[in-house]
N, C-alpha and C positions, 0 to 999 in steps of 0.2 A: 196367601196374599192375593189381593186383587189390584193390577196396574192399570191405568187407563191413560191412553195414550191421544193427544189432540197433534193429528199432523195434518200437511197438505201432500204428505208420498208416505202413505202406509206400505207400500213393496218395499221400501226400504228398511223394512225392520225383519226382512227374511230371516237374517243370521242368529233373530231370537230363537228360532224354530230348531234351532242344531243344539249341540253339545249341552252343557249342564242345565241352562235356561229350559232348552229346548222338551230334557228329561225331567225337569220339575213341571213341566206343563203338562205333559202325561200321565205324571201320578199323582196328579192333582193336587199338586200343591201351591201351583201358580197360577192365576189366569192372568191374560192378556186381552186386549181387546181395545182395537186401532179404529179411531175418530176422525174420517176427512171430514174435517171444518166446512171446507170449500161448497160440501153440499149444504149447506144451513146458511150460505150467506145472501140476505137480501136480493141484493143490489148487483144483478146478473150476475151471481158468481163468483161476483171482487170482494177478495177479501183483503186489498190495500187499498190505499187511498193517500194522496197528497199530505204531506204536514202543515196545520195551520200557520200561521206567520212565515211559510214558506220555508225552504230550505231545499236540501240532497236527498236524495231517496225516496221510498215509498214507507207509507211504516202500516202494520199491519192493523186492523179497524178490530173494534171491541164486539162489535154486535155477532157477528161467528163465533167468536171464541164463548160467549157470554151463554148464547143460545145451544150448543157443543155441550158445555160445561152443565146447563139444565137438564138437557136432554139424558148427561149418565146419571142423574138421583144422587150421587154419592149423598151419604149422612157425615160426615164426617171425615171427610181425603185428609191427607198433605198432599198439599196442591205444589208442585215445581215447576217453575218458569227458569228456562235456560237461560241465561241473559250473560252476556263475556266480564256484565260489571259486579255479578252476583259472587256470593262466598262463594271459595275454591273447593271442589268438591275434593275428600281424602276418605285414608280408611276408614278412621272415625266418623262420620258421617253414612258413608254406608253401613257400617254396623248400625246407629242410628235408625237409617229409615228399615234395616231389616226386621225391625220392631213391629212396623207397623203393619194394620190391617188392608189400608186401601192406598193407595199411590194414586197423583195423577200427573203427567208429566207432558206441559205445552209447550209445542216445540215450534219457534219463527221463524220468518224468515225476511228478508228485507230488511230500511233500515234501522227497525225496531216497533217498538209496539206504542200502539197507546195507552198511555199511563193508565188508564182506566182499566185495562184488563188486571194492573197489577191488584190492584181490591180482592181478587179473586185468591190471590196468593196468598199459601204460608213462607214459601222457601224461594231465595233467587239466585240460582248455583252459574259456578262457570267448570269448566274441567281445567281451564289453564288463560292463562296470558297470553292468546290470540284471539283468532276469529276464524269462523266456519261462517261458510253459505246457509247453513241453518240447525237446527238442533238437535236432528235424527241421529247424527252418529257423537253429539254428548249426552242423548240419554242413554243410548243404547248401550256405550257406555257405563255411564253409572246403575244401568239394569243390573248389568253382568255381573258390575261390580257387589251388589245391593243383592242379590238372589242368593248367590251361594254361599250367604253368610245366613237362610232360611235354617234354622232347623231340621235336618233329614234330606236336605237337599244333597249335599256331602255326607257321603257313607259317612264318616269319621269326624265330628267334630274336631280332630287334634291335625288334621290334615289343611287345617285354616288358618289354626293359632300361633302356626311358623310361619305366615307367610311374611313376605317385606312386609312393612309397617303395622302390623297387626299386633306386635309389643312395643312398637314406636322406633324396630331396630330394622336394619336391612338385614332380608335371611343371609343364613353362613353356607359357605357351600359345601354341595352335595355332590355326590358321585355312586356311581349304581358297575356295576359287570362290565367288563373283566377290570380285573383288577389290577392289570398292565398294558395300558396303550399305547400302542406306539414308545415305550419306553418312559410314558408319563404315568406315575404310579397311585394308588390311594394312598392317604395320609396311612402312614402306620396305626394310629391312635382309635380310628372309623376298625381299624379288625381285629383289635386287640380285645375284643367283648367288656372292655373296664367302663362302665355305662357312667361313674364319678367322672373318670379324663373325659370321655366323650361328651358330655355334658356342659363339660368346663371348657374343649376346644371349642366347641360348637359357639359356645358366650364371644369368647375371643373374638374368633374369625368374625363373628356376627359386629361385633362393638369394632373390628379396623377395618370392616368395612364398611360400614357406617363413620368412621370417623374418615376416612380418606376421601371416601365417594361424596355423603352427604350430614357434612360436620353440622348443618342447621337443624337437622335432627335430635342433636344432643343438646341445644340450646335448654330446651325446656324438660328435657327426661330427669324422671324421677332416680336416679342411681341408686341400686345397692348400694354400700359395702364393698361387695367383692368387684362390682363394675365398676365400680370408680376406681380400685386398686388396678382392677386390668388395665383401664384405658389409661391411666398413669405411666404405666409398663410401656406401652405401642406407642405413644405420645414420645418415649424417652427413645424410643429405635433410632 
């Protein structure tokens, strides 16, 4: 996958450089490769400018970003524009763009853009129901999020497909050595090698924690069968 990145603080995507991201970039499975805008812009360097009919803020100007955007060739990107008004970015989604061959991701700042950069756009994401100073740490972000669902990125493909919302459940929990701490024990069921119970605990814990933590989850899940009988069961506790 090829990601191309339009910022005005490229230092600020160090943390690509580390851990999973960091190890798909070296076996060549990722590249990256960070856009300051700010040198392409006209007009001594300004890459904001006043809003017509007046108002608050600055909002960022089209001609940088427009020129940025020429300048990488892409044939064919998903272009994402962060925007706090843009669809909510989720797992689905990043599975989605992990599809894809080329990425580009314009990150703002100020107090918005001119609509005219939006032409450029396929996608207009937010990570949530606030606001950030600018867009570096919601791509980076849905970078992290969006890479390790590459193929070979993670040794293990099956090492992804428990994660929270990745079957639309919250994972169930886990526990690893010793097997008594501090007097707090492993479930019996996790040592009992009965891979059917263990299977079946796992649904469980997974479906009431999901129903306790994030009931809007289940709004729209498709239920088994048997997941509808369980959540019945937890429901009636």
């Amino acid at each position: 996958m090829k990601i191309d990145i339009l910022t005005l603080f490229p230092d600020m995507f160090a943390p690509l450089e580390h851990s999973i991201v960091g190890k798909a970039k070296e076996r060549g499975l990722l590249e990256i490769t960070y856009h300051n805008f700010r040198e392409n812009a006209e007009k001594a360097r300004h890459v904001d400018d006043e809003p017509y009919g007046g108002g608050q803020g600055m909002l960022l100007r089209a001609q940088p970003i427009f020129d940025t955007y020429d300048k990488i060739g892409a044939k064919n990107p998903r272009v994402i524009l962060l925007d706090p008004a843009g669809r909510t970015f989720d797992q689905a989604y990043a599975e989605e763009l992990s599809q894809e061959e080329e990425l580009i991701f314009i990150c703002g700042h100020y107090e918005g853009y001119d609509e005219r950069i939006k032409t450029l756009v396929t996608d207009e994401i937010s990570i949530g129901d606030f606001v950030l100073t600018g867009g570096e740490l919601a791509a980076m972000t849905m970078i992290d999020a969006t890479v390790r669902l590459i193929p070979d990125v993670i040794g293990k493909e099956a090492s992804h497909q428990d994660d929270s919302f990745s079957s639309g459940l919250l994972e169930y929990p886990q526990y690893t050595r010793p097997y008594d701490f501090r007097g707090m024990k492993v479930p019996d069921v996790l040592m009992s090698g009965h891979h059917k119970n263990i299977r079946r605990w796992r649904l469980e814990e997974s479906l009431r924690k999901t129903y306790l933590r994030r009931p809007d989850l289940l709004e729209n899940y498709a239920f088994t069968k048997e997941e509808a009988e369980i959540l019945e069961r937890i429901k009636a506790e």
